[in-house]
N, C-alpha and C positions, 0 to 999 in steps of 0.2 A: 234434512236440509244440508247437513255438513257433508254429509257421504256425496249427495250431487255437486257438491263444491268442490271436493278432494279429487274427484274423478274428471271435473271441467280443468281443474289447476294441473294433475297430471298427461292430460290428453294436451293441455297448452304446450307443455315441458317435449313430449315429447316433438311435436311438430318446432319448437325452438333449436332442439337440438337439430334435425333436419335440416332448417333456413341456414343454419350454424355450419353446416358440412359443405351446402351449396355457397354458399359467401365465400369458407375457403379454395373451394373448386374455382371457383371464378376468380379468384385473387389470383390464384398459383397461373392460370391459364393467362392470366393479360400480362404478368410477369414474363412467363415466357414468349406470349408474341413481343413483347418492348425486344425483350433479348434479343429474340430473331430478327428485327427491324432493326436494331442496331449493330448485330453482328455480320447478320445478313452478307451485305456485299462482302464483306471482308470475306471472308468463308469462300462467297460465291469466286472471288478473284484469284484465292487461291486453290481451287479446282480448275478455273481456268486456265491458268499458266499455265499449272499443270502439262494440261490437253493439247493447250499449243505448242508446249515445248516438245511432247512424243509427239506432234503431228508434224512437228520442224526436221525430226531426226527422221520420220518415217521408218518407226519402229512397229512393228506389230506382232501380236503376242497371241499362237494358238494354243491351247489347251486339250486336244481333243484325246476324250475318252479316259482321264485319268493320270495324260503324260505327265511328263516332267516340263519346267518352266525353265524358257528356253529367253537369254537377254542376249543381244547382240550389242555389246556395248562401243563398239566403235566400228566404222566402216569408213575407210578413207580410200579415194581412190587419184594419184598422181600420174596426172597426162601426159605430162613427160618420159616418164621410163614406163608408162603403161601399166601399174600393178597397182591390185586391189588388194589392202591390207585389211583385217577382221578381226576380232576379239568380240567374244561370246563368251556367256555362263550357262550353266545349267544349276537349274538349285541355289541361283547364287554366288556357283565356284566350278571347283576340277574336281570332278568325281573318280576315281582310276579307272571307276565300272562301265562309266560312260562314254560314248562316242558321239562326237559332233561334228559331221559332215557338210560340207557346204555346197549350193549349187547355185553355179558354175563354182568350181575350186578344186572341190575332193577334201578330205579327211584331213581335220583341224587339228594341230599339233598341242597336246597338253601340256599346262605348265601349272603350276602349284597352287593358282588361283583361278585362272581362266585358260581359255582354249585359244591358239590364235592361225593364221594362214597367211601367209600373203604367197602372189600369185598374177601370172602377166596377165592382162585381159586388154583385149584390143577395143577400145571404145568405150563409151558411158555419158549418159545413164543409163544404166541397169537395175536389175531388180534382182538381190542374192536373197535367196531363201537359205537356212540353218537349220536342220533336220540331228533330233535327239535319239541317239539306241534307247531311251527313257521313255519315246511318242511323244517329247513333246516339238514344237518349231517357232520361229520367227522367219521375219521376213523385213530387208531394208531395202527403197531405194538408194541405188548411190549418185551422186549426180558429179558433175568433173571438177 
């Protein structure tokens, strides 16, 4: 009689422990939706910005095959005297090894941090691409 007892009280224990692991799974789990419900849009709003902010600049960013990552960090274009001014990175900076080319432009002049060009162009909006000796590129509109 006691053996069937020790063996009903063991076989309880373990399915306790069990109930015990799924309570805390489910704890931890509505924990985190609350978070996500409360952090939620914050998060969301600041991925947004984000997207609207490079969709304001009209920056865009290839990668292909390996290249190097290519930022066009300024593109200003003055109707007046007609020239499109440029400043790009590669990598983040001025590589010596690198070259960065512009089209329409030609070959972007290094300096210690960034690469920069400016250059007469008659008209705008235009659309200048940035082309890496690394393979990698961007591409901005510029608008007047």
């Amino acid at each position: 009689m006691w053996t069937r007892l020790r063996k009903l009280q063991s076989v309880k224990e373990d399915g306790q422990g069990l109930i015990e692991y799924a309570l805390i799974l489910v704890l931890v789990a509505v924990v985190v939706i609350a978070i996500l419900l409360v952090l939620g849009p914050t998060v969301g709003n600041v991925f947004s910005n984000i997207v609207r902010n490079l969709e304001r600049t009209g920056i865009s960013i290839e990668l292909p095959g390996g290249g190097d990552t290519v930022v066009i960090t300024q593109a200003n274009y003055n109707s007046g005297d007609q020239k499109l001014k440029l400043r790009a990175t590669s990598n983040g900076g001025a590589d010596p090894g690198t070259t960065l080319t512009a089209s329409p432009g030609g070959v972007m002049q290094r300096e210690s941090t960034y690469y920069k060009l400016e250059f007469n162009l008659s008209g705008c909006p235009c659309s200048v691409t940035v082309t890496s000796s690394g393979g990698g590129s961007a591409s901005v509109t510029v608008g007047p």
